[in-house]
C-alpha positions in Angstrom: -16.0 -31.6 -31.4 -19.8 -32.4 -31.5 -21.8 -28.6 -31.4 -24.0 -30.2 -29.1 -21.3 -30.8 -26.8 -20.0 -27.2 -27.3 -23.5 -25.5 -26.5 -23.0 -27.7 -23.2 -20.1 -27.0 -22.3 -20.2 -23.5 -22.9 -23.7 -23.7 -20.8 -21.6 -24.9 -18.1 -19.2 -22.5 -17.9 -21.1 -19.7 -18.2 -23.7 -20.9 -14.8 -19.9 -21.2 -13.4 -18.7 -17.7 -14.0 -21.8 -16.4 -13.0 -21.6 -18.1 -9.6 -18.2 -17.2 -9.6 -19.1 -13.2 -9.6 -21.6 -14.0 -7.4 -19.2 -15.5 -4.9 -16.7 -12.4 -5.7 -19.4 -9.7 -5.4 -18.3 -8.3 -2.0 -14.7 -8.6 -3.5 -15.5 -5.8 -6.3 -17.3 -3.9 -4.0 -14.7 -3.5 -1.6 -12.1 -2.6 -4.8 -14.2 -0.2 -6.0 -13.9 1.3 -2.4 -10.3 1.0 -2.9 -10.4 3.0 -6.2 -11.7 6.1 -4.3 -9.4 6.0 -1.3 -7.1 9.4 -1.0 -4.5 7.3 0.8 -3.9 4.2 -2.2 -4.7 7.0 -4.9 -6.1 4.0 -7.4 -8.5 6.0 -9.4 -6.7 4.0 -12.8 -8.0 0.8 -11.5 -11.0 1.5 -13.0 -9.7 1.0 -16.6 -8.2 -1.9 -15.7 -10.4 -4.9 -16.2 -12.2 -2.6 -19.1 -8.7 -3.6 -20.9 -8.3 -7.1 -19.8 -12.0 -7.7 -21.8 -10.7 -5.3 -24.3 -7.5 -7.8 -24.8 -9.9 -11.0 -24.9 -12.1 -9.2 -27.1 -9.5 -8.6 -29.7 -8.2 -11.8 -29.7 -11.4 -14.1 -29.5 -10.4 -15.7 -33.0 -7.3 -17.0 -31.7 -9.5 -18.1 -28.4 -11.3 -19.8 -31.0 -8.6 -21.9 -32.4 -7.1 -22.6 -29.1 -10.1 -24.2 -27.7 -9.1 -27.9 -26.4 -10.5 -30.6 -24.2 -11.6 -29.9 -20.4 -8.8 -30.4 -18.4 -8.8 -32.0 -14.7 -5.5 -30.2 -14.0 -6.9 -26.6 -14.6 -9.6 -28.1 -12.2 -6.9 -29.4 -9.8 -4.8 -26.0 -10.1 -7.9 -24.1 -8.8 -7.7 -25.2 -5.5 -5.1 -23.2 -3.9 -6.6 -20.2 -5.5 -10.1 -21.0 -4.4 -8.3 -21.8 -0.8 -6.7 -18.0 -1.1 -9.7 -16.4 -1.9 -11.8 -18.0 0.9 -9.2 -16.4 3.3 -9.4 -13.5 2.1 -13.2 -13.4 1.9 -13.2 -14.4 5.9 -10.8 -12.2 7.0 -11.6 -9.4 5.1 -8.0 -9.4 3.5 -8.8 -7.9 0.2 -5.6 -8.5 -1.5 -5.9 -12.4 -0.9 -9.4 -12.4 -2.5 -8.0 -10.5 -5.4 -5.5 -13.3 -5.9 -7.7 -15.9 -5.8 -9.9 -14.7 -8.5 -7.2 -13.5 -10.9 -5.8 -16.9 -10.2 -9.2 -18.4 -11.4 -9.5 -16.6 -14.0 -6.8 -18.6 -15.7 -7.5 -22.1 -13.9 -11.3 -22.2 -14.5 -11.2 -21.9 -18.4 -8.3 -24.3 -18.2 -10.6 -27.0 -16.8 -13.0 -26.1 -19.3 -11.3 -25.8 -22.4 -7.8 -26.5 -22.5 -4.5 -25.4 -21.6 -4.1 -22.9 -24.6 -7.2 -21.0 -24.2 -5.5 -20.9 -20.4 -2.5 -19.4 -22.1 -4.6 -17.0 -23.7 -6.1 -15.6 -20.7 -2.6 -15.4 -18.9 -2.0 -11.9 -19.7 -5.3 -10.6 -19.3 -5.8 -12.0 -16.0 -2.5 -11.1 -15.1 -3.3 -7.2 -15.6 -5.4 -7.3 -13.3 -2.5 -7.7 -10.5 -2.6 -3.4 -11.1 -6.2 -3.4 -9.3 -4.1 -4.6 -6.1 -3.5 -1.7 -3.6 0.0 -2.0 -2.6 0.4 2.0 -1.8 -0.5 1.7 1.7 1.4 -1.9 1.9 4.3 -0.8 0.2 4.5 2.5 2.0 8.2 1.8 3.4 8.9 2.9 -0.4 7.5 6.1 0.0 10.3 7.8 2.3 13.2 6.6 0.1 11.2 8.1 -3.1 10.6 11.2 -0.9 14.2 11.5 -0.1 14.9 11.3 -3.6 12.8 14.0 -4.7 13.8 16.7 -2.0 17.6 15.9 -2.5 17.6 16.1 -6.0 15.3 19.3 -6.5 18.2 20.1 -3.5 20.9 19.5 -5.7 19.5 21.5 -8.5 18.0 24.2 -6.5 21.7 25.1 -5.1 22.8 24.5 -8.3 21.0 27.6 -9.6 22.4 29.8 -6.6 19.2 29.6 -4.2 20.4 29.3 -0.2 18.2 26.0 0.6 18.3 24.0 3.3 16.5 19.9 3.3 15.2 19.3 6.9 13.8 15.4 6.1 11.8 16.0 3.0 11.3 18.8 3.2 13.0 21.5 1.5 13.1 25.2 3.1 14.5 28.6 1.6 14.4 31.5 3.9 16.0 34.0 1.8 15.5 35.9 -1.4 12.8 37.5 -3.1 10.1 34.2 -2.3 11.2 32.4 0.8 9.2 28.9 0.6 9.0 25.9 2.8 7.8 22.3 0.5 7.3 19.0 2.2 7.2 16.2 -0.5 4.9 14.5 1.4 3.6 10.9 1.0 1.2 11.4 -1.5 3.8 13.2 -3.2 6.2 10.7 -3.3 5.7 9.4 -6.7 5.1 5.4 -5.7 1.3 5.8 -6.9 2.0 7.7 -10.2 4.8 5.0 -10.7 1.7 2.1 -10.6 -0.3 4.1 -12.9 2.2 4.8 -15.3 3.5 1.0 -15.0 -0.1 0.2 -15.8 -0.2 2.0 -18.9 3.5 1.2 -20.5 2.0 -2.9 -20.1 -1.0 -2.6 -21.9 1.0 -0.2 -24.5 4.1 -2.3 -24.6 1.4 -5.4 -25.5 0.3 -3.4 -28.4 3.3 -1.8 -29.8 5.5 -4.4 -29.0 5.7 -8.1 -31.4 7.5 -10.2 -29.0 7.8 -10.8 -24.9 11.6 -9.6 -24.9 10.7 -6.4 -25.9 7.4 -6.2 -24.0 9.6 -6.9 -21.0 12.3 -3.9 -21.7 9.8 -1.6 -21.7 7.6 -2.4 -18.9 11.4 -2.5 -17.2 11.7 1.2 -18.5 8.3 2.4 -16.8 9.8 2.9 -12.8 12.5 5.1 -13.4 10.3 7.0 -16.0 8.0 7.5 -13.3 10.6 8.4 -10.7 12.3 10.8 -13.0 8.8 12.5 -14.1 8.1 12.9 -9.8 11.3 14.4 -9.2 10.9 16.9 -12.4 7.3 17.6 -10.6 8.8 18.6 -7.5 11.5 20.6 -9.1 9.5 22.6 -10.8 7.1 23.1 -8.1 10.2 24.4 -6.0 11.1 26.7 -9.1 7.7 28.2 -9.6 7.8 28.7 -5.3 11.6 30.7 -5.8 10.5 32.8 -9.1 6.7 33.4 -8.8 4.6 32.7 -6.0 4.7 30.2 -3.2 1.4 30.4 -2.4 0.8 29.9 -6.3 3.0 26.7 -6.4 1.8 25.0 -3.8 -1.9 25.5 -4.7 -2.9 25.8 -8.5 0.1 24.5 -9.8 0.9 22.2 -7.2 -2.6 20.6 -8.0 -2.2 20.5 -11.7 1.7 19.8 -12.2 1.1 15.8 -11.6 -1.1 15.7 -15.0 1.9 18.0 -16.8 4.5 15.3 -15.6 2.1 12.5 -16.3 2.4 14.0 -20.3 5.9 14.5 -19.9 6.2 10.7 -18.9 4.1 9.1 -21.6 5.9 11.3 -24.8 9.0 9.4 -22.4 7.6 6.0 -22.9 6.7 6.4 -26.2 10.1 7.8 -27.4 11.6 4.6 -25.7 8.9 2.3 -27.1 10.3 3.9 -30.5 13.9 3.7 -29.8 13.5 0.0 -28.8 11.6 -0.7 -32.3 14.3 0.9 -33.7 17.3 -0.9 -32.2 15.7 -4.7 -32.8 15.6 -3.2 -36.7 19.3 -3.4 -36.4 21.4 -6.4 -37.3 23.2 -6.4 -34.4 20.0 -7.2 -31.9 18.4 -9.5 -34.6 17.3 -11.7 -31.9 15.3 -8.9 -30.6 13.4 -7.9 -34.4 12.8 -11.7 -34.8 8.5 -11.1 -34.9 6.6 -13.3 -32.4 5.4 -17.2 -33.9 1.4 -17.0 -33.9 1.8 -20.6 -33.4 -1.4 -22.5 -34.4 -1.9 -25.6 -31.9 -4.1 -27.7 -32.8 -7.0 -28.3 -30.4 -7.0 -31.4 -27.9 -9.4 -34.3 -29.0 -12.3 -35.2 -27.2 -12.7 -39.2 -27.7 -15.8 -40.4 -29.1 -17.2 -43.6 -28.8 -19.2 -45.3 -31.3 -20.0 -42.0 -33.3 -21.2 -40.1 -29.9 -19.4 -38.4 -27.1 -18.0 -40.3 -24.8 -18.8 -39.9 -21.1 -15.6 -39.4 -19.6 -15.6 -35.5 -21.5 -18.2 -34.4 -19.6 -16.8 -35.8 -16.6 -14.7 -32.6 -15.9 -16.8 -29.8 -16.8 -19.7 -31.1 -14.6 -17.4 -31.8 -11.7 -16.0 -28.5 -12.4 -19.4 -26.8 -12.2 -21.1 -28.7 -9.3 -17.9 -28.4 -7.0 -16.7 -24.3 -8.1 -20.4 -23.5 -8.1 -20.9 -24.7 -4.6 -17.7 -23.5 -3.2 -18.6 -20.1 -5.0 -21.8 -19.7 -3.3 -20.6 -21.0 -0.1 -18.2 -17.5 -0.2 -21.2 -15.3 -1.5 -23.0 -16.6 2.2 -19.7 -15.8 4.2 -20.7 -13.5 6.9 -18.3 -10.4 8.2 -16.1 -10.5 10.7 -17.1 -9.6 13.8 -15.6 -6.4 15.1 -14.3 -6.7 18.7 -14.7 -4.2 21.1 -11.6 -1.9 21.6 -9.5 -2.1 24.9 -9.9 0.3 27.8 -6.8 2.0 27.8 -6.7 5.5 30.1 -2.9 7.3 31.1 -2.9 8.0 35.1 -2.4 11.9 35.9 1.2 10.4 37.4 3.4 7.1 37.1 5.6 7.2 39.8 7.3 10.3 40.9 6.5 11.8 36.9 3.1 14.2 36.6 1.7 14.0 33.5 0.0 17.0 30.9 -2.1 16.9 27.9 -0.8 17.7 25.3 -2.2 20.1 22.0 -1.0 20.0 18.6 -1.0 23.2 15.9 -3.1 22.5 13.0 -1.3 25.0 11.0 0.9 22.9 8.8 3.6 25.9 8.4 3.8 25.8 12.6 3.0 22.4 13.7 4.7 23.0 17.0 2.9 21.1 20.0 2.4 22.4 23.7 1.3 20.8 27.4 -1.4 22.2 28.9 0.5 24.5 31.4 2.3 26.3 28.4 -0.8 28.1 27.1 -2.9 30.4 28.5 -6.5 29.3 29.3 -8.8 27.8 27.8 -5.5 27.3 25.4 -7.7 27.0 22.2 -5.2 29.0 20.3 -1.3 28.2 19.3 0.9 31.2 21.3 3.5 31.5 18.0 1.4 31.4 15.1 -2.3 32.0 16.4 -3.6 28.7 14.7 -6.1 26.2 16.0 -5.4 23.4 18.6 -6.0 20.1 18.5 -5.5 17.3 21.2 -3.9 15.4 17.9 -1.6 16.2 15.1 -2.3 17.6 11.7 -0.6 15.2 10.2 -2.7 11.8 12.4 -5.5 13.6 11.6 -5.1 13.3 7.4 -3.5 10.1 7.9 -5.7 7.9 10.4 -9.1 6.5 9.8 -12.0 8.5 11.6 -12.5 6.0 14.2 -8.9 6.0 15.4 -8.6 6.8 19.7 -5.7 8.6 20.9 -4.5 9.0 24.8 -1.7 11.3 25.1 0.2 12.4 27.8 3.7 14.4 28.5 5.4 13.0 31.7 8.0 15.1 33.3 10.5 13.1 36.2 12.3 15.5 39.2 15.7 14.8 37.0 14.0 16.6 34.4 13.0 13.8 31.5 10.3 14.1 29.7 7.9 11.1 28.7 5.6 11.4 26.0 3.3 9.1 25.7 0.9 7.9 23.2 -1.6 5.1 23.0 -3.4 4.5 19.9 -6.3 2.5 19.5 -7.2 0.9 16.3 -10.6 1.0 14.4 -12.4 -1.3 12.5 -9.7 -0.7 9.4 -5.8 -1.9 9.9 -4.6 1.9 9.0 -5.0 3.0 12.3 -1.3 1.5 13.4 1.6 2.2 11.5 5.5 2.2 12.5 7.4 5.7 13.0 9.9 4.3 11.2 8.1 5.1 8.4 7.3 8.9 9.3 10.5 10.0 11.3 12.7 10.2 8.5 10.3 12.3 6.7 10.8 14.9 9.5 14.2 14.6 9.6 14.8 12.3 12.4 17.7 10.1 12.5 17.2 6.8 13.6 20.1 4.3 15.0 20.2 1.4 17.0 17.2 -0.6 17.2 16.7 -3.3 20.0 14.2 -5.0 21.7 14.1 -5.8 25.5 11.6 -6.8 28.3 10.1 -4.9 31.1 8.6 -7.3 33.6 5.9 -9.2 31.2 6.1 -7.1 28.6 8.1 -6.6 25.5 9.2 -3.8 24.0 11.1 -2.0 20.6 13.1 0.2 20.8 15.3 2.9 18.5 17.4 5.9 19.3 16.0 9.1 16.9 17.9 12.6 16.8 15.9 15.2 15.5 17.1 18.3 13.0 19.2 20.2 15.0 18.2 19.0 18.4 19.1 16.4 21.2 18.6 12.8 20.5 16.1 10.8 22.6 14.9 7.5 22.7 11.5 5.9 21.4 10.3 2.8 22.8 6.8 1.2 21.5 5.0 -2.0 21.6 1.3 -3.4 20.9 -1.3 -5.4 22.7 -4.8 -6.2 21.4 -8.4 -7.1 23.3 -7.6 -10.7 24.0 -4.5 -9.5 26.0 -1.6 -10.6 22.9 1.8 -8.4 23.4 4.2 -8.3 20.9 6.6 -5.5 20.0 7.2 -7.0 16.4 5.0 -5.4 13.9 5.1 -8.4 11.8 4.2 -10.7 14.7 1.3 -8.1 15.0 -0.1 -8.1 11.4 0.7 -12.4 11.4 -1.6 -12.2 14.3 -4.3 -10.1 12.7 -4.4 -11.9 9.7 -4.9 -15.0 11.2 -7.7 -14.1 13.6 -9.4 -12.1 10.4 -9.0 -15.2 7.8 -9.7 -18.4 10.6 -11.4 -17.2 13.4 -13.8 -14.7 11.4 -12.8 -11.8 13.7 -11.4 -8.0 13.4 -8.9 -7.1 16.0 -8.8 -4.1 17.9 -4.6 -3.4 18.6 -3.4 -0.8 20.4 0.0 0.9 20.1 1.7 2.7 23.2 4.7 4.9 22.0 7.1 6.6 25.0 9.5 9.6 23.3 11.6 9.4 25.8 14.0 12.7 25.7 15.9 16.0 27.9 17.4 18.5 27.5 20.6 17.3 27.0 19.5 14.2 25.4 18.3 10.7 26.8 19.7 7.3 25.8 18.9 3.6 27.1 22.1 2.8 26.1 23.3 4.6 29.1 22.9 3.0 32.7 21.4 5.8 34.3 19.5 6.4 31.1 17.9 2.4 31.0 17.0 2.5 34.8 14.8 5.6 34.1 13.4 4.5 31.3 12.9 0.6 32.5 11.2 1.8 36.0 9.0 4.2 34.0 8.0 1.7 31.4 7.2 -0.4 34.3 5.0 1.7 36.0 2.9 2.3 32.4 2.6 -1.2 32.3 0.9 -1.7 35.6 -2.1 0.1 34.2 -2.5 -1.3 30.6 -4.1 -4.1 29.9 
């Protein structure tokens, strides 16, 4: 290729990426955001795109070699990705931009200089799927890794002769020398520790590995290596509570355990990486040894005409750099979404023949126990059984939620003696606010069964029957309803909903989620006739007055 053509076209692409990060800037600082969130736990994402360079740094001889002639099909490719990340600038939906630009990143030095420099920059690119957050988005995971956790270090516990007893995920021993009560909890629940550690086995398996077969059993090997080192973690933690100190267990070492494990799990993946070397050396999984082909393809032509460069090479890299530039800038001047106001949403002193109570919530995370108003003694600032402070919301909303969550909470009580509780929660500017119970029940223990959905005049509704630990079972009923007056009881319909308005309309949502526990003394179930006319003409009364 002429050098004069290479300056150029190197020119080009470099006033493209530039425009590109431009376009992208409010995309890295909302990641970086990301990285420092408590609840996605992403502080590895930092490293991340410091080893994608690091990759196409090491390899920039054989980028070299590969380069090719532009390519309109590495132009054409980028579309869809520029189309994804134009959504997701609009609508705030950070994972979409994310796609897009990892999707670029392979696409726009396609169009520039071939399909194998594309090749080259698959893997690279691809890494950076791990700066994704998918903690929060994958959190129906967490519970079933929780589970696992507090049943095995259950298992192991009894095992060694300790009288335990697993109430959800949590795991309690009243007797002995150090009686101790652990909740594996959702940060706890080893999904974020298994994206780290996933992180690290792909960029070691890329190095230590000479072919994609083998690359690809290892990274296999890197989930349960993190689920076994979480479940060790917990183990030990329940160990150190029953020998030593339980205040000790769950403070210092509690704290410090997860970089212990973290060791434990890399020497793991190591040993494996080893053990997999070890078996391709064998003549039995020859296939496997066989070394990867550093194939050398040659680089496309660029056709010259009549000893200079033809026109029709240019062609794509300045179509390339007039259209991505534009469209790049045009997402660098895409303004926020405008936050809508939040509904009005107050719960009447009664509904119907039921007077209601405010309700107050322990924030002493051994006690957690809640209370209406008439059950404490005034001003009621104080929990009667364990003397901590009350809240008019729960410990556990109050580490979970955004800041600029709303709460209305009420406990109805009818003259056959049901109680109501119920709970509207109105959602802030983020899309944390709102999150199912399915997902937090189980962690307390509850056990859920037969999930429906019915109407109640205009209105739909979910809902599931739940039994606590040890107590009666009940009924919980929810739906959600926004500012423009949408109802669904589907939480996908709900976040289809919000994504749309966020990516096409420019617009933040403000939902709002109304739960009713419905429950007695000796137990409440829709499933019963007396027990769905109750419930019904209550849920109709509640609706008269939302919105």
């Amino acid at each position: 290729m002429p050098k004069n053509f290479q300056i150029g076209r190197l020119a080009l692409f470099a006033a493209t990426l530039a425009t590109m990060c431009w376009g992208f800037s409010g995309m890295f600082l909302r990641a970086a955001q990301v990285f420092s969130y408590e609840r996605e736990d992403m502080s590895f994402g930092w490293y991340v795109p410091l080893f994608s360079l690091y990759v196409l740094w090491t390899e920039r001889e054989q980028l070299k070699r590969a380069l090719g002639a532009p390519s309109i099909w590495g132009l054409v490719v980028s579309i869809p990705f520029l189309a994804l990340a134009l959504l997701g600038t609009r609508g705030l939906q950070l994972r979409f931009e994310q796609l897009g630009f990892i999707g670029l990143c392979v696409t726009v030095p396609w169009a520039f200089f071939g399909r194998q420099v594309a090749k080259r920059c698959l893997f690279p690119a691809a890494y950076l799927l791990f700066t994704i957050p998918v903690s929060s988005f994958l959190d129906f995971f967490t519970i079933h890794l929780r589970l696992l956790a507090s049943g095995t270090a259950l298992g192991v516990l009894k095992g060694f002769g300790f009288e335990v007893v697993q109430k959800g995920t949590a795991i309690i021993c009243e007797q002995g020398t150090h009686p101790f009560s652990i909740d594996v909890a959702e940060p706890c629940s080893g999904l974020r520790s298994f994206f780290a550690l996933t992180a690290l086995t792909a960029a070691y398996a890329y190095y230590s590995q000479p072919t994609w077969t083998r690359r690809a059993l290892l990274f296999l090997c890197a989930g349960p290596l993190a689920v076994l080192g979480n479940v060790m973690r917990v183990l030990t933690i329940c160990l150190v509570a029953a020998y030593a100190d339980p205040d000790f267990a769950l403070g210092f070492y509690h704290d410090y355990s997860g970089y212990v494990v973290f060791i434990v799990a890399i020497s793991a993946m190591v040993a494996v990486g080893e053990g997999i070397s070890r078996l391709a050396a064998s003549k039995a999984f020859g296939k496997l040894a066989r070394p990867q082909k550093a194939a050398e393809v040659p680089a496309d032509k660029v056709e010259v005409s009549g000893g200079s460069l033809s026109w029709r090479a240019w062609l794509v890299p300045g179509l390339a750099t007039l259209a991505l530039s534009a469209l790049f800038v045009f997402q660098a001047q895409t303004p926020m979404g405008m936050i809508m106001s939040a509904p009005e949403v107050e719960l009447p002193e009664a509904l119907g023949g039921a007077r209601g109570e405010d309700v107050r919530y322990c924030q002493n995370e051994q006690c957690g126990r809640f209370f209406v108003l008439s059950q404490l003694t005034p001003p009621g600032t104080t929990c009667p059984t364990c003397g901590g402070e009350l809240d008019g919301v729960s410990l556990g909303e109050h580490r979970i939620l955004p800041p600029d969550t709303q709460f209305r909470r009420r406990m109805y009580r009818s003259t056959s003696g049901a109680e109501f509780l119920v709970s509207a929660i109105i959602g802030g500017e983020t899309k944390n606010s709102i999150h199912r119970p399915e997902l937090c029940l189980p962690a307390q223990g509850y056990l859920l069964g037969h999930p429906h959905d019915f109407m109640v005049g205009d209105r739909p509704f979910h809902a599931v029957e739940m039994t606590p630990p040890g107590g009666v079972p009940g009924t919980l009923v929810y739906t959600f309803f926004n500012q423009d007056g949408v109802r669904t009881a589907s939480h996908l319909a709900r976040i289809l909903r919000d994504v749309w308005d966020r990516s096409f309309h420019n617009r933040v949502d403000r939902w709002v989620m109304v739960t009713v526990h419905a429950g007695s003394p000796h137990g409440f179930s829709r499933r019963s006739l007396a027990g769905r006319a109750e419930l019904d003409a209550f849920l109709l009364k509640l609706s008269e007055g939302l919105k």
